[in-house]
C-alpha positions in Angstrom: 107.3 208.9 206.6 107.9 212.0 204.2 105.9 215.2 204.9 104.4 214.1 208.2 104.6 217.1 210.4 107.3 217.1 213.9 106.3 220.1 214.8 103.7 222.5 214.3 103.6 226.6 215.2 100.4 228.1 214.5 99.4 232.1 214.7 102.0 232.6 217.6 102.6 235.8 219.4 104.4 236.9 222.0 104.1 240.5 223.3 106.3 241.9 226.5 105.1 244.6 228.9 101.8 244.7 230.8 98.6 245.9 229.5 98.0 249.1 230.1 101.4 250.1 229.8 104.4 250.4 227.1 104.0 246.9 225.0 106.5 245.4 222.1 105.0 242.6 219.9 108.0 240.8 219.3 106.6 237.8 217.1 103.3 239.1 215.1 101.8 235.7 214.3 103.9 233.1 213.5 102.9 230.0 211.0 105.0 227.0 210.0 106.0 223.2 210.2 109.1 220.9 210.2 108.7 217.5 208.9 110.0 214.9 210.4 113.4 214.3 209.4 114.0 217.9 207.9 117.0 220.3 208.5 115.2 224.2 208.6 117.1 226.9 209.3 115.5 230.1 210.5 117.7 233.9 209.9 117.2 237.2 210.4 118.2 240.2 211.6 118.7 240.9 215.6 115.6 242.2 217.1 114.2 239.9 214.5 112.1 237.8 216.3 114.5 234.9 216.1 115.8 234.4 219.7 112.1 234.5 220.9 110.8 232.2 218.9 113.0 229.7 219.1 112.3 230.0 223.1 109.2 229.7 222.6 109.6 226.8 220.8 111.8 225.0 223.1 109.6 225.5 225.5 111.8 228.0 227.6 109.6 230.6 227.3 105.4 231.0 226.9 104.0 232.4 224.0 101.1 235.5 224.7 98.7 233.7 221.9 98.7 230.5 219.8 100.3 227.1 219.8 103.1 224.4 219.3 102.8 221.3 219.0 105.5 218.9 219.0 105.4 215.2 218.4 101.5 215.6 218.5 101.8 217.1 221.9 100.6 220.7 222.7 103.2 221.7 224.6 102.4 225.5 224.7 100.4 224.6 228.2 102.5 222.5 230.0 104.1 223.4 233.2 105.8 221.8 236.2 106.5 218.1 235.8 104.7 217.5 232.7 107.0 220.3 231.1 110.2 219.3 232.2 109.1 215.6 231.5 109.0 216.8 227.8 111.5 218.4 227.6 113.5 216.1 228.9 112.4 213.3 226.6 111.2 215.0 223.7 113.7 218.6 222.8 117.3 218.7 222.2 119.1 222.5 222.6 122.7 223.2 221.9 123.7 226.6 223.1 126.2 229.1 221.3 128.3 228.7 224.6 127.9 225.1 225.1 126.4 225.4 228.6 128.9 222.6 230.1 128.7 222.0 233.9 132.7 222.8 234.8 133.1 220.5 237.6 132.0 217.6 235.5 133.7 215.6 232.9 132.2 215.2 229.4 130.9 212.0 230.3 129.2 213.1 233.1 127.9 216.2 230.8 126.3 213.6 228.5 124.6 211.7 230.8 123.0 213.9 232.9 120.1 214.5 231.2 119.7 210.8 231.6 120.8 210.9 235.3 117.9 213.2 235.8 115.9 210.7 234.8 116.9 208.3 237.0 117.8 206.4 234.1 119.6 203.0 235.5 123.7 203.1 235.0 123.7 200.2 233.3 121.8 202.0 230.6 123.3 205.2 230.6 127.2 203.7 229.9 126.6 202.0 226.8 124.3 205.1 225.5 126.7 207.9 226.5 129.5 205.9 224.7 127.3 205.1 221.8 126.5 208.4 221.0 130.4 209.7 221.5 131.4 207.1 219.5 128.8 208.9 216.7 130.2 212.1 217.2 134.1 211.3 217.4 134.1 212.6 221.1 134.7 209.0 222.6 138.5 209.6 223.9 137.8 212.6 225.5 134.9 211.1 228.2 137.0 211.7 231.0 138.1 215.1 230.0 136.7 217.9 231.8 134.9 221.3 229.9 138.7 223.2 230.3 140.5 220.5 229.0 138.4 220.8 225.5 138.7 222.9 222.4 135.6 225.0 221.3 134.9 222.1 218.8 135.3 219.1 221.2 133.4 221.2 223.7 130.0 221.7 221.2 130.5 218.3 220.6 130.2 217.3 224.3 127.1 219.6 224.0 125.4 218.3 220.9 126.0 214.7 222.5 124.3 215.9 225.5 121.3 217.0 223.4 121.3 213.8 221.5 121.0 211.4 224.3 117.4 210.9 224.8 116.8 210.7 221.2 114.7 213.9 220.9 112.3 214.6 218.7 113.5 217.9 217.4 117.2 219.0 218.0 117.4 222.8 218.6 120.7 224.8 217.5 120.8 228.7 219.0 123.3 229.8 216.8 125.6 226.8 217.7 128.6 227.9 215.5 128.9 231.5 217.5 131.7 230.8 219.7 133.8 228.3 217.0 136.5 229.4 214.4 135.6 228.3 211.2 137.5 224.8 210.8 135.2 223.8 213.6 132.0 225.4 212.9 132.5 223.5 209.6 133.0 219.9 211.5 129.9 220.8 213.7 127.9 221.8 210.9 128.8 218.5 208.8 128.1 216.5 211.7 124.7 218.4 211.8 124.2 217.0 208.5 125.2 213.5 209.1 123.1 213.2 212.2 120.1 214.4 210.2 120.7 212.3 207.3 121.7 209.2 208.7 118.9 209.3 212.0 116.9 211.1 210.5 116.8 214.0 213.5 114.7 217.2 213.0 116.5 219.9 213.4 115.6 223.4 213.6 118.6 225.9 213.5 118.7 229.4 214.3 120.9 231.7 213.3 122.6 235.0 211.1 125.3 233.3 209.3 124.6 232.1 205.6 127.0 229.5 206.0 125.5 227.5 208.7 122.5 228.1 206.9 123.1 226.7 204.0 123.5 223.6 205.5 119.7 223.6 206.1 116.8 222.2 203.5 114.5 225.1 204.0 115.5 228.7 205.8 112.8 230.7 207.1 113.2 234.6 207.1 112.3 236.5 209.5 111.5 240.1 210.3 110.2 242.8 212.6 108.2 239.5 214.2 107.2 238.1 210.7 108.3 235.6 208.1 108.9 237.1 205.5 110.2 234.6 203.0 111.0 231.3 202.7 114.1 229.5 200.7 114.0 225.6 200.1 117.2 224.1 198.9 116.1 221.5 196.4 118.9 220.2 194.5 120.9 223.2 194.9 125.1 222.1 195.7 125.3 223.7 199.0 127.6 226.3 197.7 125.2 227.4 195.2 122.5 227.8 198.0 125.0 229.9 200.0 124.8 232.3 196.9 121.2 232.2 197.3 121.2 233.0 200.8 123.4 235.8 200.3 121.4 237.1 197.7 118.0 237.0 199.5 119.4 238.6 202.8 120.4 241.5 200.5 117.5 242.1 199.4 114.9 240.8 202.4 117.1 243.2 205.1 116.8 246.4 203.1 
């Protein structure tokens, strides 16, 4: 259904430091949604506020005030089982540095999120090869991490975080550690994934290209967000112009 909210942030803060002593407010109240289905992209600046958010978001983290809610679920106050029961089910993350388990091979990289589940084998094989079939990764299941490129290797990742169908996909600046041909397959394959199954996906990060993959890019500043850009109609090149042209202005 259009417009029907995935995930909600409202007033969120996060300070570090005890009371009493030296404290930084890193996010200064923090409102927005993603609709179900939507690309958003959030930039700025390091020390932004970006990194934080986001963990607060994927639940890695706990915010000092305020709330998220994702897939009608307040997850803000979850801990223990009930946390990693969510996250398990409900949050995709694909790291800049892929976060592969060495001694494993990609297959086994896919599936374990399934695995920890207890999921049943018979379940896991077809769904690990369904979703490497998706993402072009399928003749490399028996490959391990070192036997990868950077590109095969995110792709190993992103397969890992689509598995269990989550409800919002999380990208920490995903095309970091990729040259550009790759970063440019990842980044389409971001697209398909989002058009085709219709996955939310929130990315993070400081490069206008990545962004202007997204439908809507948040701005963010000194713990704020400042500005917000919504793609439209825009060809994606054209939006890239945009993005430039805001980031010159928003970062002075």
């Amino acid at each position: 259904m259009p417009n029907t909210p995935i995930m909600t942030v409202a007033n969120l803060h996060k300070t570090y430091g005890k009371a009493g002593s030296k404290q930084y407010e890193a996010l200064k109240g923090i409102d927005f949604t993603v609709n179900e289905g939507e690309f958003v992209g959030i930039m700025g600046a390091s020390g932004s506020g970006k990194t934080t958010l986001l963990n607060m978001l994927a639940t890695l983290d706990q915010p000092t005030s305020g709330e998220v809610t994702i897939h009608q679920q307040p997850i803000t106050h979850l801990k223990g089982n009930q946390l990693a029961d969510f996250r398990a089910k409900e949050i995709g993350f694909i790291f800049q540095d892929f976060n592969l388990l060495e001694t494993m091979t990609a297959y086994e990289n896919i599936a374990l999120p399934l695995t920890l589940q207890n999921v049943a084998m018979k379940q896991i094989k077809p769904a690990v090869e369904n979703v490497a079939s998706q993402l072009g990764i399928a003749e490399f299941l028996t490959n391990y991490p070192n036997e990868l490129s950077g590109g095969q290797k995110q792709r190993v990742a992103a397969a890992r975080a689509l598995i269990n169908q989550p409800a919002m996909l999380f990208g920490d600046e995903p095309t970091g550690a990729l040259d550009s041909s790759s970063a440019r397959e990842l980044l389409d394959l971001f697209s398909k994934i989002n058009r085709e199954q219709a996955v939310s996906i929130l990315l993070v990060t400081h490069d206008p290209f990545s962004a202007s993959y997204c439908q809507r890019i948040l701005f963010i500043k000194d713990g704020r967000i400042g500005q917000e850009l919504k793609r439209g109609d825009l060809p994606r090149k054209d939006f890239y112009q945009q993005i430039l042209d805001t980031l010159g202005t928003f970062e002075q």
